[in-house]
N, C-alpha and C positions, 0 to 999 in steps of 0.2 A: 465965783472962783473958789471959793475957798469950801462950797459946798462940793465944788467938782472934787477936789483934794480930801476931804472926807471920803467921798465914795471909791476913790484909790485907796485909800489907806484901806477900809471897808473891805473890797475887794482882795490885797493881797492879804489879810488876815484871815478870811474866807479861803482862798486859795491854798493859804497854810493849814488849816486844818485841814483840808480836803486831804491834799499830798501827804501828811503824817498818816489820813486815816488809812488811804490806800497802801503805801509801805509795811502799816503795821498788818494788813489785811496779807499784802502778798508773802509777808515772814512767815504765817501762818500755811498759807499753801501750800500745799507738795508739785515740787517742780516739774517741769514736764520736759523729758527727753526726747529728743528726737528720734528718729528710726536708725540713723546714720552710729547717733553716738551710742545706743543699746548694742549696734552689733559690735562696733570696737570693741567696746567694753567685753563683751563676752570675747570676743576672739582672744582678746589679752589674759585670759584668766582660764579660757584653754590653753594660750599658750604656756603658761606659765602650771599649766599641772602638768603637762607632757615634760617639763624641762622637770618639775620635781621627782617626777616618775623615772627619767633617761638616765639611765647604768652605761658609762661608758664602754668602748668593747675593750677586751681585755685584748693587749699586745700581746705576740709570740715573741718568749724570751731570746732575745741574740745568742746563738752558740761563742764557747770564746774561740778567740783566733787562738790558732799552736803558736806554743813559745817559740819567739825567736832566739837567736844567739844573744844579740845585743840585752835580752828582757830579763838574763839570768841574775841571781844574785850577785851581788861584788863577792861572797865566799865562797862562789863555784867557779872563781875565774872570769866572770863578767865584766863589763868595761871598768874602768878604774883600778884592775888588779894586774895592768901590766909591768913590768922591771921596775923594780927600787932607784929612784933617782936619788943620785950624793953629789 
């Protein structure tokens, strides 16, 4: 019994080195992309130089409306400049 217990212990100590040694092995790797996420990735960084490059279009400036009556100055007789109230 207690020899089985050793070779458990034994075992997960072994186990633990293996799994650090792997981890430290796959930090070193260079990761591998799949087909799906290369093209995302490019389309997003086309998109994003098309959007750096896009010059809005320039608006046609609104003509002004003609003056109304009401739009005149208050010193050319405009609203507010009716009879002196006393």
């Amino acid at each position: 019994m207690i020899g089985a217990a050793v070779l458990v212990v034994l075992g997960w100590i072994g186990y633990g080195i293996w799994d650090w040694r792997e981890r430290k092995l796959e930090k070193q790797r260079p990761r591998e992309r799949s087909e799906r996420y290369k093209q995302a990735t490019s389309s997003v960084v086309d998109w994003a130089k098309k959007m750096a490059e896009y010059q809005p279009p320039k608006q046609p400036k609104k003509p002004e409306p003609p003056a109304s009556p009401d739009s005149r100055p208050a010193s050319q007789g405009g609203p507010g400049q009716g009879p002196a109230e006393t």
